[in-house]
Backbone as JSON Lines, residues from 0, in Angstrom:
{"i":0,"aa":"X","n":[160.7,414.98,84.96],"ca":[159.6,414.42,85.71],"c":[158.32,415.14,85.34]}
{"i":1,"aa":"X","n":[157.43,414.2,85.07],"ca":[156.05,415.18,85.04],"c":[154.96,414.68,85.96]}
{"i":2,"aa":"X","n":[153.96,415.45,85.93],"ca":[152.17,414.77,86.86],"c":[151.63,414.04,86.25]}
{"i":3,"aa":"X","n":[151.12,412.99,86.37],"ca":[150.41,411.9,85.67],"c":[149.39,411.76,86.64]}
{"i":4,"aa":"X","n":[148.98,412.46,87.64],"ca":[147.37,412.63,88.37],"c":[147.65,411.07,89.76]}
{"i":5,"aa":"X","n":[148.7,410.48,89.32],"ca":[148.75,409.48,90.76],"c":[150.62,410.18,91.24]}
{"i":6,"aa":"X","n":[151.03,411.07,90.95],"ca":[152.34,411.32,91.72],"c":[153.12,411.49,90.33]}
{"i":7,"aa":"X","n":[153.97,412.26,91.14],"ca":[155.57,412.32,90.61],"c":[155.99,410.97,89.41]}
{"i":8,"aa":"X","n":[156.32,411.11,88.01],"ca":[156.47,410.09,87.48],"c":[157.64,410.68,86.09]}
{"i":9,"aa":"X","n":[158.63,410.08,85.96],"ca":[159.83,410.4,84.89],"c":[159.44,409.61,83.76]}
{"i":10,"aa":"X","n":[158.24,408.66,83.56],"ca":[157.88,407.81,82.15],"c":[158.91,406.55,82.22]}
{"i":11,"aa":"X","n":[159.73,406.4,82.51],"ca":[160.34,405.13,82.86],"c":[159.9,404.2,83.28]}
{"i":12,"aa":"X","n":[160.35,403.13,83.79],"ca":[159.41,401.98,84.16],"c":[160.53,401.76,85.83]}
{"i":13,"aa":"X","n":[161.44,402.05,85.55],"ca":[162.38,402.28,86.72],"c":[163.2,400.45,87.05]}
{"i":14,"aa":"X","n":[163.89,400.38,88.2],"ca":[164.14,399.11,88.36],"c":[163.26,397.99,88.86]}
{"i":15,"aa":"X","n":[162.63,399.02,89.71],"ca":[161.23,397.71,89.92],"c":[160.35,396.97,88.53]}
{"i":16,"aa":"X","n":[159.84,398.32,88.11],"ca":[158.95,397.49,86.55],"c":[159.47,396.74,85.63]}
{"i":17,"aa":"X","n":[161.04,396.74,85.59],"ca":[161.7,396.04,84.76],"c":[161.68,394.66,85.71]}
{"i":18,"aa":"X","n":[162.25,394.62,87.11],"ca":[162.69,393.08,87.4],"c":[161.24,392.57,88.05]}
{"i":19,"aa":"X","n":[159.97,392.91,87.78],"ca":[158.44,392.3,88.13],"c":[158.31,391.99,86.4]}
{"i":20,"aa":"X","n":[158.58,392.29,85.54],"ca":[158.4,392.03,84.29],"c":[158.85,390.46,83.65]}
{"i":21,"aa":"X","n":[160.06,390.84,84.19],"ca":[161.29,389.51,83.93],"c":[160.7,388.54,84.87]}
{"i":22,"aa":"X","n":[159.88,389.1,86.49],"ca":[159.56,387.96,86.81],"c":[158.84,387.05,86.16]}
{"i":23,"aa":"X","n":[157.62,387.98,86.52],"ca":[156.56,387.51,85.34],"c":[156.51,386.5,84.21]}
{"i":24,"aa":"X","n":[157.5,387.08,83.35],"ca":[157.94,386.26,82.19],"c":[158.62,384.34,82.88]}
{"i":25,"aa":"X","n":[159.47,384.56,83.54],"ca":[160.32,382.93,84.02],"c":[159.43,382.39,84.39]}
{"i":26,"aa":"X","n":[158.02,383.2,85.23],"ca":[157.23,382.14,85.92],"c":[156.36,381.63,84.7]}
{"i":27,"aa":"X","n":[155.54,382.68,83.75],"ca":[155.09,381.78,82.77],"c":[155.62,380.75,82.31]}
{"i":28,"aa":"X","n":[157.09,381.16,82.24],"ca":[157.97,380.03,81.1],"c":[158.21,378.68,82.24]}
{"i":29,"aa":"X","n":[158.48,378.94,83.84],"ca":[158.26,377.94,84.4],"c":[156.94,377.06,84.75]}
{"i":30,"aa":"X","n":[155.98,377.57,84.77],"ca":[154.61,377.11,84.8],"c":[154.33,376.01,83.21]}
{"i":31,"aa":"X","n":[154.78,376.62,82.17],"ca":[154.53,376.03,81.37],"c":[155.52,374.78,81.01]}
{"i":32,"aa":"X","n":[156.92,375.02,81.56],"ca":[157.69,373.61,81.3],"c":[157.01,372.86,82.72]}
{"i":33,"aa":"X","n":[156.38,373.46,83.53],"ca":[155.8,372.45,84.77],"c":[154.78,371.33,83.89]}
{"i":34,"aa":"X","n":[153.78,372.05,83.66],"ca":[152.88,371.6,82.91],"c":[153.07,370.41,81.55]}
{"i":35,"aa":"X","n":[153.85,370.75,80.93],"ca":[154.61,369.97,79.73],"c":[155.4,368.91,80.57]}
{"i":36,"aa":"X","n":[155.79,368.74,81.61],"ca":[156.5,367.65,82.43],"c":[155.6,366.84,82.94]}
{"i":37,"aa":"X","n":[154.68,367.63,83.33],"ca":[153.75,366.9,84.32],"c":[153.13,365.26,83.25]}
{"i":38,"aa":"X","n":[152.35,366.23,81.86],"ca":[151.7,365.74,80.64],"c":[152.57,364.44,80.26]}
{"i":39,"aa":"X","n":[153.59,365.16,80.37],"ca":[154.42,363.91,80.0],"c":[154.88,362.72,80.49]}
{"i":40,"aa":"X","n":[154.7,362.77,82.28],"ca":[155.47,361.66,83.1],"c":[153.87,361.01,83.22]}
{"i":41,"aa":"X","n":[153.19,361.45,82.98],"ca":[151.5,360.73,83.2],"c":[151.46,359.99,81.85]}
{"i":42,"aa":"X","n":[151.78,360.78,80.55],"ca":[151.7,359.66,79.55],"c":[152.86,358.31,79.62]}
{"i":43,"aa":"X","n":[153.94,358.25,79.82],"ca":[154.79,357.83,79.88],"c":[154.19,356.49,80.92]}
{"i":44,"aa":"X","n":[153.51,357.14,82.15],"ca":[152.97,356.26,83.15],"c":[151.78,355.12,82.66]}
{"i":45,"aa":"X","n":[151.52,355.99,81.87],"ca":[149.88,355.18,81.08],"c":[150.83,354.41,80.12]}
{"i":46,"aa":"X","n":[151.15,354.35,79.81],"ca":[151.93,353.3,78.62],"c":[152.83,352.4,79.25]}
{"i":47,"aa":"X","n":[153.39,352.5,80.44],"ca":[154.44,351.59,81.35],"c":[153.55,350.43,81.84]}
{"i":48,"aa":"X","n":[152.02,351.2,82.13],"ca":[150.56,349.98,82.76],"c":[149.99,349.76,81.51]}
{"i":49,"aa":"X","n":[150.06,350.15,80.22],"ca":[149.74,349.18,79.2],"c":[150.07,348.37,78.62]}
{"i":50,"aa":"X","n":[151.53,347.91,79.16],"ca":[152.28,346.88,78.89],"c":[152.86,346.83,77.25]}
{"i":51,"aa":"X","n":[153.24,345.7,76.61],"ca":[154.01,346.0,75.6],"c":[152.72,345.62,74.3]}
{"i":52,"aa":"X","n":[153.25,346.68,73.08],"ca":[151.8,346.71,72.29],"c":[152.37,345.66,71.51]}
{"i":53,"aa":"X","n":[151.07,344.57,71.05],"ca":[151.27,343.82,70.33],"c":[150.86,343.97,68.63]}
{"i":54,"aa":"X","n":[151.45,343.24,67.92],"ca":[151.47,343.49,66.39],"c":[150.24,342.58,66.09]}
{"i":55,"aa":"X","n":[150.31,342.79,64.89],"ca":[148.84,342.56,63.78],"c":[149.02,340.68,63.93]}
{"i":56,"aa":"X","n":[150.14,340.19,63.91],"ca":[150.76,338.54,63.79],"c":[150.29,338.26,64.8]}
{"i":57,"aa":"X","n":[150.2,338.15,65.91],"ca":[149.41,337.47,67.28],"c":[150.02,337.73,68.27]}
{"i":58,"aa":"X","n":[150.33,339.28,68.93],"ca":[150.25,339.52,70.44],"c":[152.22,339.22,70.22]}
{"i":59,"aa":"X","n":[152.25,339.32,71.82],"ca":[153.28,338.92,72.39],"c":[154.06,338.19,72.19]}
{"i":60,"aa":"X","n":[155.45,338.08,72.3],"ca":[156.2,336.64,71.99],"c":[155.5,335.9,73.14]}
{"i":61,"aa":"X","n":[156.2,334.47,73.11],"ca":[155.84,333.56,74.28],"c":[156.27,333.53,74.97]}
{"i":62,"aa":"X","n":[157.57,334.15,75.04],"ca":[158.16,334.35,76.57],"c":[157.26,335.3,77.08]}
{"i":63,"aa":"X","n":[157.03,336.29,76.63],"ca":[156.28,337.55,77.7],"c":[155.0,337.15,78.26]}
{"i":64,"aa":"X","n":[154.57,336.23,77.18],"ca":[152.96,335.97,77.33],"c":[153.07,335.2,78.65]}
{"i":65,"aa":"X","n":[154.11,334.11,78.71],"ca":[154.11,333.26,79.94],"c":[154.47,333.62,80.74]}
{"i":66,"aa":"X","n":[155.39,334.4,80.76],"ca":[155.72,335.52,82.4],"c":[154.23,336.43,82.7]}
{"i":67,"aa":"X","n":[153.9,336.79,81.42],"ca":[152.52,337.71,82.06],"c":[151.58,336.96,82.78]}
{"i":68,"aa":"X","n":[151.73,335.34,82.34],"ca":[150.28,334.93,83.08],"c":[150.85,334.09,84.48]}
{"i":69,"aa":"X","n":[151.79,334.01,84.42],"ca":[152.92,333.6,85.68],"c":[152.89,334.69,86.32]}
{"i":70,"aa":"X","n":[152.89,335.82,86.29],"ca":[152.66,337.0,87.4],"c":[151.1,337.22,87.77]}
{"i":71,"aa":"X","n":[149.94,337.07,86.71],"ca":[148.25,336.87,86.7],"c":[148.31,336.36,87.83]}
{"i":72,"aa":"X","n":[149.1,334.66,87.23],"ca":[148.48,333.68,88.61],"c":[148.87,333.84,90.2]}
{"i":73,"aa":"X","n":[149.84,334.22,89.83],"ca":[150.55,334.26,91.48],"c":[149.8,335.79,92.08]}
{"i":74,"aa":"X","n":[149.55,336.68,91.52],"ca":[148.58,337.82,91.94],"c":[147.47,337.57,92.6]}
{"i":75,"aa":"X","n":[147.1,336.77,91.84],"ca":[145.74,335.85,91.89],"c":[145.46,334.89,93.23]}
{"i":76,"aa":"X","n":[146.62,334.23,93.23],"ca":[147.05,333.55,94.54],"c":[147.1,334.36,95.57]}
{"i":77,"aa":"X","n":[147.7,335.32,95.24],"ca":[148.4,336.42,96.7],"c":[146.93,337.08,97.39]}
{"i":78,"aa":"X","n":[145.83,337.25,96.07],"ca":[144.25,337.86,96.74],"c":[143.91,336.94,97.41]}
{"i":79,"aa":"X","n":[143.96,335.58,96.81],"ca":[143.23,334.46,97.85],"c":[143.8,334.34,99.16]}
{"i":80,"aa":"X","n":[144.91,334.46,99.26],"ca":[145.74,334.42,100.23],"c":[145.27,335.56,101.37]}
{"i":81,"aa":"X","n":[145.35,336.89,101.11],"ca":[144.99,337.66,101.54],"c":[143.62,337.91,102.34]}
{"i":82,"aa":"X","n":[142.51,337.45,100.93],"ca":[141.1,337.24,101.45],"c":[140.84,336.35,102.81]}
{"i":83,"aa":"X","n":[141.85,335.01,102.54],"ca":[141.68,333.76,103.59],"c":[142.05,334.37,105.24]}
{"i":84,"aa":"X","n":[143.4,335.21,104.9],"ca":[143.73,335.81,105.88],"c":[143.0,337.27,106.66]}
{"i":85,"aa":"X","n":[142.48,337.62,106.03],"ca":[141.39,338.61,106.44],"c":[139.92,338.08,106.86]}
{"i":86,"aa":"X","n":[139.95,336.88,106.81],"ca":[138.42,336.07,107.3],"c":[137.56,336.37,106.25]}
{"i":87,"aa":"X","n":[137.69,337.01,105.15],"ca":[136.47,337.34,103.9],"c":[136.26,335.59,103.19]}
{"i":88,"aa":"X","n":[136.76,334.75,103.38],"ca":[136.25,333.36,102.6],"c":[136.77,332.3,104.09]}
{"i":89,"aa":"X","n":[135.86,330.96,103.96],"ca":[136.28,330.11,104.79],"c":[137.46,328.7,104.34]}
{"i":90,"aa":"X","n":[138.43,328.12,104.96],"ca":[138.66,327.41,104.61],"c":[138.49,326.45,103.42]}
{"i":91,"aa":"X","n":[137.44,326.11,103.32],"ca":[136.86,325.14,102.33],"c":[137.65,325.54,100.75]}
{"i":92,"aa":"X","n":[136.44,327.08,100.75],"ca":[136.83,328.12,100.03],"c":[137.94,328.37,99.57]}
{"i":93,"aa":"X","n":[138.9,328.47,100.22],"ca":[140.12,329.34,100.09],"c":[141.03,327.97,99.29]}
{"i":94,"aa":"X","n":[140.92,326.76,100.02],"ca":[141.46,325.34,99.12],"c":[140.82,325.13,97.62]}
{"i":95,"aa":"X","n":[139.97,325.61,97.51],"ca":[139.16,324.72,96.38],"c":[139.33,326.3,95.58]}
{"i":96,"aa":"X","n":[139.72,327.17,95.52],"ca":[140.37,328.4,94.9],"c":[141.53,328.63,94.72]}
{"i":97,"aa":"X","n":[142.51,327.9,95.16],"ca":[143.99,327.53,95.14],"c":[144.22,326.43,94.18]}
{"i":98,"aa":"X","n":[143.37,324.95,94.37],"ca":[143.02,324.4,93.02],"c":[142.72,324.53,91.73]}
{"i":99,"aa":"X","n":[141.62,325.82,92.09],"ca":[141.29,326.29,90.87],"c":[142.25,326.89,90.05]}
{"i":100,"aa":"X","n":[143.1,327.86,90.83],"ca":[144.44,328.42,90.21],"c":[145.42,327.6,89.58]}
């Protein structure tokens, strides 16, 4: 043991400095697979709402294209619907926007 001017000290790091070390270390290594997960379920998310990428030949097959605009319209419907039912448009309105659809 010798004086090192803050106490009693053998130069060791003892059992504490070793298992605050090791902590240390898992949490970086967990912080950083946090981070790398996170990056990843957000890209993954952004590409699930960009729907399917189309090629240089013209977009979509035609099945997808017509389900996509078969879900447009009925979306579309469901706002009018909504609006009519919330009092934001009158009658008139709300028919002659259902037509339009």
């Amino acid at each position: 043991m010798m004086w090192d001017g803050n106490g009693w000290h053998d130069g060791s790091w003892g059992i504490g400095g070793w298992s605050t070390m090791i902590g240390i270390v898992l949490l970086a290594i967990a912080m950083t697979l946090l981070v790398a997960y996170l990056i990843r379920s957000a890209s993954v998310q952004t590409e699930a709402h960009a729907g399917p990428a189309s090629d240089w030949s013209g977009g979509p097959p035609q099945a997808e294209a017509s389900a996509h605009q078969a879900n447009a319209l009925e979306s579309a419907r469901e706002i009018v619907k909504r609006r009519y039912a919330a009092g934001e448009i009158e009658r008139e309105e709300y028919l002659q926007k259902l037509a339009d659809l």
